[in-house]
N, C-alpha and C positions, 0 to 999 in steps of 0.2 A: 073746095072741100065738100065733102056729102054732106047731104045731111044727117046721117048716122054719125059720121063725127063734130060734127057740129054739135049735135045734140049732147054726145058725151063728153066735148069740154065743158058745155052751158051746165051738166049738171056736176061736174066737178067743182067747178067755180065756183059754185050753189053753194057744193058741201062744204067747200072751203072756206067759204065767207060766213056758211051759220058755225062754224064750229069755230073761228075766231072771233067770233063776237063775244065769244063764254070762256074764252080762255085766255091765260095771257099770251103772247106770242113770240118766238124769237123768228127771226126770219135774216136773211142775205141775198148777197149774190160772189158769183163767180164768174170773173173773164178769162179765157182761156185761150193762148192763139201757136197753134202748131204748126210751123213751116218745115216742109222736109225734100231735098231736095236729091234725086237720084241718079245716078250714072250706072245703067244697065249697059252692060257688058262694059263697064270701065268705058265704055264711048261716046254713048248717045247721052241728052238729057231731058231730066223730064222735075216734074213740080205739082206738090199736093200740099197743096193751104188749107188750112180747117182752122174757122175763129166760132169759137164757142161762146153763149151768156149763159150763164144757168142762175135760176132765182131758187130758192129751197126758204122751209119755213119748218117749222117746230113748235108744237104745243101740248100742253095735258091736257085731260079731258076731264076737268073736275077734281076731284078725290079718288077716281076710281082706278090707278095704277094704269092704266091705259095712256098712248100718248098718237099723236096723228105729225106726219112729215108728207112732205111731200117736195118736190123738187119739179120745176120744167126747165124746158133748155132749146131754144135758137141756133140752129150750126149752118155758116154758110161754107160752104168747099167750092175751090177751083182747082181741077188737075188738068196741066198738058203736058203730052211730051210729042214727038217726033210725028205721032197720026192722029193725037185730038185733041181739044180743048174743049174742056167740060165744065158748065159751072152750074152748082147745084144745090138747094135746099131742104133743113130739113127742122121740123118742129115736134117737138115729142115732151109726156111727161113719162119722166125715166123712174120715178119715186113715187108714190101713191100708198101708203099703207094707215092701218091701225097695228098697233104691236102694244104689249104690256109682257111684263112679268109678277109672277105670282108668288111668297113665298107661305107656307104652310109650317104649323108651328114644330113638327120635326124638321129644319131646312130645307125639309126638300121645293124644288120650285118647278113651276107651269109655266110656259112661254108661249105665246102666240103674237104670229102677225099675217095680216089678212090686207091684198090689195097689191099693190105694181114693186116690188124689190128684187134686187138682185140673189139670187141662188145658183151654186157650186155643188157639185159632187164633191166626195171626198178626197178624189187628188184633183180635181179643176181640169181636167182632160175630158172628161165625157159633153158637161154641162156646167158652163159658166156666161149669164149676163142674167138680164133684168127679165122678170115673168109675172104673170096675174097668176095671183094664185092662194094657197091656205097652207102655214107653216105652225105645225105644232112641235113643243120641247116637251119631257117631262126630266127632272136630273134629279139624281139621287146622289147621296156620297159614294157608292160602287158603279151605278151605270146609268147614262144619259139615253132615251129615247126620242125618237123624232122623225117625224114624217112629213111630206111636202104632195103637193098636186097644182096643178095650176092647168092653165093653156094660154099657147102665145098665137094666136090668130086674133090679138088685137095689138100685137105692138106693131112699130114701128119698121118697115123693111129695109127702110135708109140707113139704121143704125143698127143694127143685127144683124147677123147670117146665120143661118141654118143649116142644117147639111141633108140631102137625101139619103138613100141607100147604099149609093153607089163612091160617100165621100168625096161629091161635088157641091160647092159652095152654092145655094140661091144667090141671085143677085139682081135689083131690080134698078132701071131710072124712072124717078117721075117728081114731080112736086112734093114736096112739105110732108105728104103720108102716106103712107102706101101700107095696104095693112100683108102685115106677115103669113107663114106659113101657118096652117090649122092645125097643132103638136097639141098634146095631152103629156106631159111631163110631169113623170111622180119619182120619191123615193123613200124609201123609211132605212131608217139605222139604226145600229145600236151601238153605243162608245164604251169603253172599258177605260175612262181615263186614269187607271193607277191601276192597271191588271195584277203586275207583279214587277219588283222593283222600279219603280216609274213609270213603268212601261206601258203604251196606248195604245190601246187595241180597236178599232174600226172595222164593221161588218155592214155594209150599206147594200142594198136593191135599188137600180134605179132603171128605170122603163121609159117609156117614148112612145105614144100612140098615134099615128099618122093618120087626123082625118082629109089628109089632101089627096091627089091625083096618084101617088104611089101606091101610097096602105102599105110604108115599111115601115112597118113597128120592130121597137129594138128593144131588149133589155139587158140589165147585168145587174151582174154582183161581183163586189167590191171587197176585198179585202185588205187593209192599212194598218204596218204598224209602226211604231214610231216611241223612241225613247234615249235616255242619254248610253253610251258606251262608257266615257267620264266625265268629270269635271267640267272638261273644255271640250267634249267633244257629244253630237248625236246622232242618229237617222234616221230616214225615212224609208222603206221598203214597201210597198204594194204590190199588187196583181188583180188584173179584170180579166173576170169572163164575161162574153157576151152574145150575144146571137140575136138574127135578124128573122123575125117569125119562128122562131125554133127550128131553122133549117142549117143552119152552120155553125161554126164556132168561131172566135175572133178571141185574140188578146192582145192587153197593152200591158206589160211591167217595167219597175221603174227599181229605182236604186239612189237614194243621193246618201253622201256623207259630209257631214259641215264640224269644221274645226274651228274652235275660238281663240288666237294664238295672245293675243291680246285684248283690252279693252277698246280696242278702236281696228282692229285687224281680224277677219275670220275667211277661210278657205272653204272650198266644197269641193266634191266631185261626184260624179254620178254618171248615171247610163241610163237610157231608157230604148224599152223594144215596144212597137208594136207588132203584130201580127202582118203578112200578107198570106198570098194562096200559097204556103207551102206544109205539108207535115198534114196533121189532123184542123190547120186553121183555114182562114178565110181572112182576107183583108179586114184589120179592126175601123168602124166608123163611129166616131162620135155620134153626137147631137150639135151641137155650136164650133163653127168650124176655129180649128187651131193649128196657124201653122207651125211646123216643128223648125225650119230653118227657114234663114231671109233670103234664098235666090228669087230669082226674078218669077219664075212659076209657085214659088210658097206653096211647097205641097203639104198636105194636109196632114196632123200626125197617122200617118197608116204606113204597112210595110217598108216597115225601115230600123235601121236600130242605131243608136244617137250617145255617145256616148262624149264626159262636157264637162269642163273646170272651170270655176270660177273665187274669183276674188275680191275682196269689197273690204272699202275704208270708209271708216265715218269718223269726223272731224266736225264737233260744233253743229254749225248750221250747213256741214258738207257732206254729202256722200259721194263716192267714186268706185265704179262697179265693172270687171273686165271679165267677160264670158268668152270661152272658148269653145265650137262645136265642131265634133267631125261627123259625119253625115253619110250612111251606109244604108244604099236604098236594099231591100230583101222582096221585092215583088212576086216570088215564086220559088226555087229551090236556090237560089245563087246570093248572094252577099255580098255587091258591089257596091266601093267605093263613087261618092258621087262629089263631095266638097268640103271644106275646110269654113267655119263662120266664126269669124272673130267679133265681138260687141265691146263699145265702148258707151257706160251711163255715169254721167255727172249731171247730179244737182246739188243747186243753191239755194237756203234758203235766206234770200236780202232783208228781209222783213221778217216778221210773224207770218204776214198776210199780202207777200210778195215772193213768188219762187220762180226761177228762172232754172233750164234743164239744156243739159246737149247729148242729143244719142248718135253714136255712129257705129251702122255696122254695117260687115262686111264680110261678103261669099265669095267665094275661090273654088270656082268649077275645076277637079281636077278631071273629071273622062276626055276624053279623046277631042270632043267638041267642042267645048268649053266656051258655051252659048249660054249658059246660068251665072256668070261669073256679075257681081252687083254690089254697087257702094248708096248707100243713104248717110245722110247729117242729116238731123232732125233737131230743130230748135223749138224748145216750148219756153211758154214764160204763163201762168197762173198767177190773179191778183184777186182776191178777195175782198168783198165790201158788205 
C-alpha cells in the first residue's frame, strides 16, 4: 500500500480514537457472505463469492447536536467460470462522516454532513454509492433546500464503477486499493414536499466534472413528481435532461404506479426510457454505472426503453418480491425487441440480527441469436454483532 494511503488510514484512526475517548460510543459489526451462482446462456457455469466484515461505530460529539459514524469493511471475492479464475481483495472505509441537525425556534431545521457517505440523485439513476464530500439541508414547512459537492478520486475502484462519456463501465484489478476516477460530483435541489394535495414536487441540478483523461463533464436537471392517486394507490413520474459539455442532449424518463391491495399485498408497474442517437437526443450516460437488465453483457441504462411489473408480499419477518422486465433496445431510429427478465427476491429475517436471502433471476434472449439468454441464484446470509 502507498504511502499516501497509509497515511490517511493512520490519520483516520487518529481521529477515531480522540473522538471516542470523549464520547460514549456504540459500535458493531456485520458478516455478510454472498454466493451466486450463474449459467450464461443456460449452459455454461461460472461462480462469484463475495464474503464481507464490516465494523461501524457511532457516537456524539458532546452537547453539540453533531454525531461521527464511520464504518470499514474487508471483502474477499473469487469468480470462475469456463476462462478464469480470479481471486481478489479488497479493503475500504465506506462511511466516514460528521453530520448533525439543527432545529431553530420556528421549526425550521439545518442539516449537515461532511466526510465519505453515500449520495443519490433524485431518481437513483444518474448517481448512486458512497463519495467525499459536503451535504447541506435547509427544510422549511413549504420547501426543503439542499446541496451536495464532493469528489471520488479517493475512493475505492474495487468497489465502485464509474462510467465515462461513452456509458462504459471503469473497471480495474489490483490489490486491496486502487484509488478511483478523479469526478467532481455536485447537485442542489429544491423539494416541494406538500406542493398541492400531497403532492411532491422535486427540481434537482446535478453535474459531473471529469478531472481525468476524458474531460467529459455531464450535467442535468431533474424533474420528480410523486404523490398519492388514492387511499391505496401512488406514483412516481420524472424526466432528465442532460448533456455532455453542452454539446447534445440525452434523456431518461420513467413512470412507476404501486397499488396497496392489502396490508401485506402491493403491486406496481411502470416503464422507463432512456434516450439513445435518435430524434433531437444522444444516448443518455449516467455517472455510477446501472444496469437496466440481467443479461450476460448488463447493459448500462442507455437507449433502450424498459417497461416492468412487479409484486411484493411481506409476511412478519418475510418478504417475497417478483419483477418482471421486457427489454426494447432503441439505439438509433428503430425499437427492437431484445429480452424478457423475470426476478425472483425472498428474504428472511431468522433473528433480529440474522438474515438469510435468495435472489433468482432470469434473461430470455428473444433476437434471432439468442447469445444473452442467463440464469443467477444468489444466496446471501447477514449476521450482525
Amino acid at each position: 500500500m502507498k504511502a499516501g494511503k497509509k497515511r490517511f488510514y493512520s490519520i483516520a484512526a487518529a481521529f477515531i480514537f480522540s473522538i471516542c475517548s470523549l464520547s460514549a460510543l456504540d459500535w458493531g459489526g456485520i458478516l455478510k457472505n454472498t454466493s451466486k451462482v450463474m449459467l450464461p446462456n443456460f449452459l455454461d457455469f461460472g461462480l462469484n463469492q463475495k464474503d464481507d466484515l464490516y465494523f461501524w461505530l457511532n457516537t456524539p460529539l458532546g452537547n453539540s447536536n453533531m454525531f461521527f459514524s464511520a464504518e470499514g469493511l474487508y471483502e474477499f471475492g473469487y469468480y470462475m467460470d469456463s476462462s478464469s479464475n480470479i481471486l481478489s481483495h479488497a479493503l475500504d472505509i465506506d462511511l466516514f462522516k460528521l453530520y448533525g441537525d439543527f432545529e431553530f425556534e420556528n421549526s425550521n431545521t439545518f442539516s449537515i454532513s461532511l466526510g465519505r457517505f453515500l449520495v443519490s440523485d433524485a431518481s437513483s439513476v444518474i448517481l448512486a454509492q458512497n463519495i467525499d464530500g459536503l451535504f447541506l439541508k435547509y427544510h422549511t414547512g413549504f420547501i426543503t433546500a439542499s446541496a451536495f459537492a464532493g469528489y471520488t478520486g479517493l475512493l475505492n475502484s474495487q468497489l465502485i464503477t464509474m462510467l465515462d462519456g461513452e456509458a462504459y463501465a471503469y473497471s480495474y484489478d489490483s490489490a486491496l486499493y486502487t484509488l478511483s476516477n478523479p469526478y467532481l460530483p455536485f447537485n442542489a435541489s429544491l423539494e416541494f414536499p406538500a406542493l398541492f394535495g400531497n403532492q411532491s414536487l422535486v427540481f434537482q441540478l446535478n453535474g459531473c466534472l471529469d478531472f481525468g483523461e476524458q474531460k467529459a463533464n455531464r450535467y442535468y436537471a431533474t424533474l420528480w413528481l410523486t404523490g398519492p392517486i388514492t387511499n391505496m394507490s401512488f406514483y412516481n413520474v420524472s424526466t432528465i435532461f442532460g448533456t455532455k459539455d453542452f454539446k447534445n442532449l440525452m434523456n431518461y424518463s420513467s413512470l412507476d404506479l404501486y397499488f396497496y391491495l392489502s396490508d401485506i399485498f402491493f403491486f406496481s408497474a411502470g416503464a422507463e426510457y432512456a434516450s439513445g442517437k435518435h430524434g433531437p437526443f444522444s444516448p443518455f450516460v449516467g455517472i455510477t454505472s446501472r444496469a437496466i437488465v440481467a443479461s450476460i453483457t448488463a447493459p448500462e441504462t442507455s437507449a433502450s426503453l424498459l417497461p416492468k411489473v412487479s409484486a411484493t408480499v411481506i409476511l412478519n419477518n418475510m418478504s417475497l418480491a417478483v419483477i418482471g422486465k421486457y427489454y426494447i433496445a432503441c439505439p438509433e431510429t428503430s425499437f427492437d425487441s431484445q429480452g424478457v427478465e423475470m426476478d425472483f427476491f425472498l428474504t428472511y429475517s431468522i433473528f433480529s440480527d440474522f438474515q438469510i436471502g435468495l435472489d433468482v433471476t432470469s434473461y430470455f434472449d428473444v433476437t434471432s441469436q439468442k447469445d444473452n439468454n442467463n440464469l443467477t441464484a444468489t444466496l446471501k446470509f447477514a449476521v450482525s454483532f
